[in-house]
C-alpha positions as CSV (number, residue, x, y, z in Angstrom):
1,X,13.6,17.0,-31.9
2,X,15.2,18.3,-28.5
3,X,11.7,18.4,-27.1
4,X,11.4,14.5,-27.0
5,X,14.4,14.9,-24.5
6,X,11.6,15.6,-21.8
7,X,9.0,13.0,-23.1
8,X,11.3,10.5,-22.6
9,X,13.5,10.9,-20.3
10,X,10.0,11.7,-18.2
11,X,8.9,8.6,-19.3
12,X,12.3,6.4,-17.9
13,X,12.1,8.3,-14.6
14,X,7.9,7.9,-14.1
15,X,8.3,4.2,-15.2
16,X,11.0,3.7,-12.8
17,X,8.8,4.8,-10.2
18,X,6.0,2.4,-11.3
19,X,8.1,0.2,-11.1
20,X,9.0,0.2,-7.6
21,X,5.2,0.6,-7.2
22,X,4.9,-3.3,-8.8
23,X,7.5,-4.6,-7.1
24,X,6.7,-3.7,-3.7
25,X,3.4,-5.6,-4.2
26,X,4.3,-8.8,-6.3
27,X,7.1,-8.9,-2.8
28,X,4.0,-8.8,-0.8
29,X,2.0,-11.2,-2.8
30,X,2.2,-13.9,0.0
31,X,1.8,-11.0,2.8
32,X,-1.4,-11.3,4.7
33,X,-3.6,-8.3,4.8
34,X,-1.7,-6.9,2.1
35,X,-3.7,-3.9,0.2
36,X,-1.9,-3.2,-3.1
37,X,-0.8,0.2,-4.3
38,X,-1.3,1.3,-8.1
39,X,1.0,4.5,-9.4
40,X,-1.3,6.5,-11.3
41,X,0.8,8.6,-14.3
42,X,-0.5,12.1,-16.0
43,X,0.8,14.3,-17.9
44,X,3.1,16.6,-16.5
45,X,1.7,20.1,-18.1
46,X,-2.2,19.0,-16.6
47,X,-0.4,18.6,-12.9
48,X,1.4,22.2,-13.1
49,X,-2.2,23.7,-13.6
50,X,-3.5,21.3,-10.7
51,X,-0.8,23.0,-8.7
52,X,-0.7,26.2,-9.9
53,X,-1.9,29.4,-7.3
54,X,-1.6,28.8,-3.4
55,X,-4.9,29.2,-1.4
56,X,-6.9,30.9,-4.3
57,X,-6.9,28.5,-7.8
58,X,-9.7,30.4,-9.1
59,X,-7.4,32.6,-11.1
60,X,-4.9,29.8,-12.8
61,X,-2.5,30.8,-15.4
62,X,-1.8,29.3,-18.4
63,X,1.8,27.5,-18.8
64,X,2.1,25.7,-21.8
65,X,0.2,24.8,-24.6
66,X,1.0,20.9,-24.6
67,X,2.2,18.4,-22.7
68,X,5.8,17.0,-23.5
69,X,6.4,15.2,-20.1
70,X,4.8,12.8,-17.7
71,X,4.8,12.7,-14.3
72,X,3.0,10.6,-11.2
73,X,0.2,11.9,-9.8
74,X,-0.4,9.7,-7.1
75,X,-0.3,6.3,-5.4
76,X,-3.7,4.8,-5.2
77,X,-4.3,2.3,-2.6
78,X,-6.7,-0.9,-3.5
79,X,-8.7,-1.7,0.0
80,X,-10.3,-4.5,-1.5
81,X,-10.7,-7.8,0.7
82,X,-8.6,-10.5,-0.1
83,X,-9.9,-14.2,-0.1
84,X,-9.5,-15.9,3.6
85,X,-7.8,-19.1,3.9
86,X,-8.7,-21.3,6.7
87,X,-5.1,-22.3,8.9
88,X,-6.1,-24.0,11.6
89,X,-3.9,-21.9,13.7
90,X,-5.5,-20.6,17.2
91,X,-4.0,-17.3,16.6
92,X,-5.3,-16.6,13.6
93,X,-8.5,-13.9,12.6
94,X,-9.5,-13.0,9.4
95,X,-11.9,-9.7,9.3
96,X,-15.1,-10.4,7.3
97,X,-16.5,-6.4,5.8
98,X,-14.8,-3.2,6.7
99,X,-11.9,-2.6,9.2
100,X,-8.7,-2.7,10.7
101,X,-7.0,-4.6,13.8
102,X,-5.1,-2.1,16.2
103,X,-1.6,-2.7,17.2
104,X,0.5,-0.9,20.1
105,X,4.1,0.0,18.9
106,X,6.6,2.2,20.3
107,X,5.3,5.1,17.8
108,X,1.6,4.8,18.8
109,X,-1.1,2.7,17.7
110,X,-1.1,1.4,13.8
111,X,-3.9,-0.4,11.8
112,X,-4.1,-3.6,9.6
113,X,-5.5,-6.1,8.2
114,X,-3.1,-8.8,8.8
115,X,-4.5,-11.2,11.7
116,X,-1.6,-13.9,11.6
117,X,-1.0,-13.5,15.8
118,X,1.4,-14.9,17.7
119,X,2.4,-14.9,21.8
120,X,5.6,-12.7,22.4
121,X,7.7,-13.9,25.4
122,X,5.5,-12.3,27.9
123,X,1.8,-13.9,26.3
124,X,0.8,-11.6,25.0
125,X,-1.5,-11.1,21.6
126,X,0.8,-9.8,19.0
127,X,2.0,-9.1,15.3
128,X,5.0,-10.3,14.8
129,X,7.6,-7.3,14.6
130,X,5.3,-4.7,14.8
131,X,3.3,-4.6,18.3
132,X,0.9,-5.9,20.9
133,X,-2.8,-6.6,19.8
134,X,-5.2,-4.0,21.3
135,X,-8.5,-4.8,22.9
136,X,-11.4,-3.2,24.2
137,X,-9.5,-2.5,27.5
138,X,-5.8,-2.6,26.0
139,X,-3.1,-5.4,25.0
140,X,-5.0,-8.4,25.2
141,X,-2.8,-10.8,27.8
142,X,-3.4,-14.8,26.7
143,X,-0.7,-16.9,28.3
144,X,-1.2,-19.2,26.3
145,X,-2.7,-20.8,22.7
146,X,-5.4,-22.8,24.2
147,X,-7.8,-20.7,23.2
148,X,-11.4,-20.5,21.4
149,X,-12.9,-17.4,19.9
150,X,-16.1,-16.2,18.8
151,X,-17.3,-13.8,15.7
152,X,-16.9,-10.9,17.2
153,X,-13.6,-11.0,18.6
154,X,-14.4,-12.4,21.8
155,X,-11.0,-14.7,23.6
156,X,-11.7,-17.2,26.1
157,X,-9.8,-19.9,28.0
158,X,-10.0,-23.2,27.0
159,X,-9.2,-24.7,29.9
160,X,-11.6,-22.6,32.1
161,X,-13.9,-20.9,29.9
162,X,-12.9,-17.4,31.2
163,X,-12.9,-14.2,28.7
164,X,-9.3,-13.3,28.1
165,X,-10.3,-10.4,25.9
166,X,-12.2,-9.0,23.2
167,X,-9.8,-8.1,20.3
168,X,-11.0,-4.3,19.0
169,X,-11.6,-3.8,15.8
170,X,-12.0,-0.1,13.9
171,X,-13.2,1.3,10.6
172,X,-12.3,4.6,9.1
173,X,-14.8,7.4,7.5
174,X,-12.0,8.3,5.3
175,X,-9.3,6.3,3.5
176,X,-8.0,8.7,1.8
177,X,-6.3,9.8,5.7
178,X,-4.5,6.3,6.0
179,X,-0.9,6.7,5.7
180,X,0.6,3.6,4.2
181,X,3.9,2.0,5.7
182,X,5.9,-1.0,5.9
183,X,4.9,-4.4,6.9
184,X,1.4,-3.8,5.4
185,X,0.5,-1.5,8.3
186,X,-1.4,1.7,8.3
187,X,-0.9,5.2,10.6
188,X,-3.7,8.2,10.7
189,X,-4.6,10.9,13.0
190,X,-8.2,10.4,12.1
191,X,-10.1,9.5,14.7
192,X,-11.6,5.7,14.5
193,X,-15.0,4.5,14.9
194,X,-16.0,0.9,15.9
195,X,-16.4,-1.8,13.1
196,X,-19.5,-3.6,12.6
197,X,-17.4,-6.1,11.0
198,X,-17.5,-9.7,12.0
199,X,-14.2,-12.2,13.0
200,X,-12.9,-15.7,10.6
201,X,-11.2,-17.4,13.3
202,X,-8.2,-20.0,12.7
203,X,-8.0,-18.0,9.3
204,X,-6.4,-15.1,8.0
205,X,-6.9,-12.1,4.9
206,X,-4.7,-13.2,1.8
207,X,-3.0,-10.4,0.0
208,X,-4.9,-8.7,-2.7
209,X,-2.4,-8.2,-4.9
210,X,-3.1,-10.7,-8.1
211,X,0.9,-12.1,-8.9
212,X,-0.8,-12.5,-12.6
213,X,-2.0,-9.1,-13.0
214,X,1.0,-7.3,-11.2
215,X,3.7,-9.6,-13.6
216,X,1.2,-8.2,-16.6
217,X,1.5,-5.2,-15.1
218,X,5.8,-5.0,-14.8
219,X,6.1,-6.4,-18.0
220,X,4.1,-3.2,-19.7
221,X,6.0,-0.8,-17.8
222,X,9.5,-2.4,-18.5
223,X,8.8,-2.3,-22.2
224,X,7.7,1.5,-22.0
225,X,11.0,2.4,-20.3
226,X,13.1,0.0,-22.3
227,X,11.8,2.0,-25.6
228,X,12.1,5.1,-23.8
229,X,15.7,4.4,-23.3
230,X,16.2,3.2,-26.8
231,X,15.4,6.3,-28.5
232,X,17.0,8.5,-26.4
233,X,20.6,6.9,-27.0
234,X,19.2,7.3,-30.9
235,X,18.6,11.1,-30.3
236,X,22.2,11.3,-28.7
237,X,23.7,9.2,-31.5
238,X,21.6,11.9,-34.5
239,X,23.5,15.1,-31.8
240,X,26.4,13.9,-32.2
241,X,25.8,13.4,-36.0
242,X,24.8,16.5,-36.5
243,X,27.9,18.3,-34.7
244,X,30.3,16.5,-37.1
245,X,28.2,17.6,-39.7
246,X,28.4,21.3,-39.1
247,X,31.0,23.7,-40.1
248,X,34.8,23.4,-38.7
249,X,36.5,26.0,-36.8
């Protein structure tokens, strides 16, 4: 009986977790660019052989002879295109195949799909609270929203027809380098290759994460903890049972 301790009090911590995981995306439903994340749960004796050894795995060694726990094995991240949605908005660019916009922070350049630009208080192209938009010869300098665009990525004036800039926009070999962080944005020290991907303009990438499917999704996770939690106050209660049951001092 005291080995369901570890199945579920494995399970209540590794639910937890997932749901965090769901969270995060149902609070990014309305984000644009968003790539959903899914937390993808084994068993805890298959990720001690996984892990088992240090340079050389040939040789594992054996360390239990079931599984009585659970544990994540990793986040996944969904790279799927969301649906565009026309906005109307000058400032807007959705990308149409494979790729990510480049924006210049403080920390070095980060990668997105979220095209909802704006003007900062000197002109130019930017994400709000995360950088300056990066073109083929840097941060792209508009002065204003008078501005028409073509398919790939080419900004021009409006008012005199002059190119303003070309906004740049990269792909990656390799997902599986992309480090996800906040705001939807992505860091690497892969080195990026040029997109063949063409530019929506005056619309932008919805979110992929599916509010249905992730509310499905927290609803299945919150039962599996809930029970989890259940039967281990019912294993407590049959401990403390069984200590008034045995013999006095």
């Amino acid at each position: 009986m005291f080995q369901g301790f570890y199945t579920l009090t494995s399970g209540v911590l590794t639910q937890n977790h997932n749901l965090n995981v769901i969270s995060n995306n149902m609070a990014n439903a309305t984000t644009p660019g968003f790539k959903s994340d899914r937390f993808v749960i084994s068993d805890f004796y298959n990720e001690l052989i996984l892990r088992t050894g240090n340079k050389d795995k040939t040789n594992t060694t054996v360390i239990g002879s079931k599984p009585m726990m659970t544990a994540g094995a990793e986040t996944v991240t969904d790279y799927t295109s969301g649906v565009q949605t026309v906005t109307n908005s000058t400032l807007d660019f959705a990308i149409t195949g494979d790729g990510f916009f480049c924006i210049q922070t403080e920390g070095g350049t980060v990668y997105t799909r979220n095209g909802n630009f704006s003007l900062d208080e000197e002109g130019y192209l930017c994400l709000p609270s995360i950088g300056r938009v990066l073109g083929e010869d840097g941060p792209i300098y508009l002065g204003t929203d008078r501005i028409s665009a073509d398919r790939q990525g080419g900004l021009y004036s409006d008012a005199t027809g002059a190119m303003l800039g070309q906004i740049q926009v990269v792909d990656f070999q390799d997902y599986a380098q992309l480090d996800k962080r906040d705001n939807g944005v992505f860091t690497t020290n892969a080195n990026a290759v040029q997109s063949d991907a063409s530019l929506q303009w005056k619309a932008v990438e919805n979110s992929n994460a599916d509010p249905v499917e992730q509310m499905t999704r927290m609803m299945a996770s919150q039962r599996a903890l809930q029970s989890s939690a259940q039967i281990l106050k019912i294993y407590d209660q049959l401990i403390t049972r069984m200590r008034d049951l045995g013999p006095s001092a």
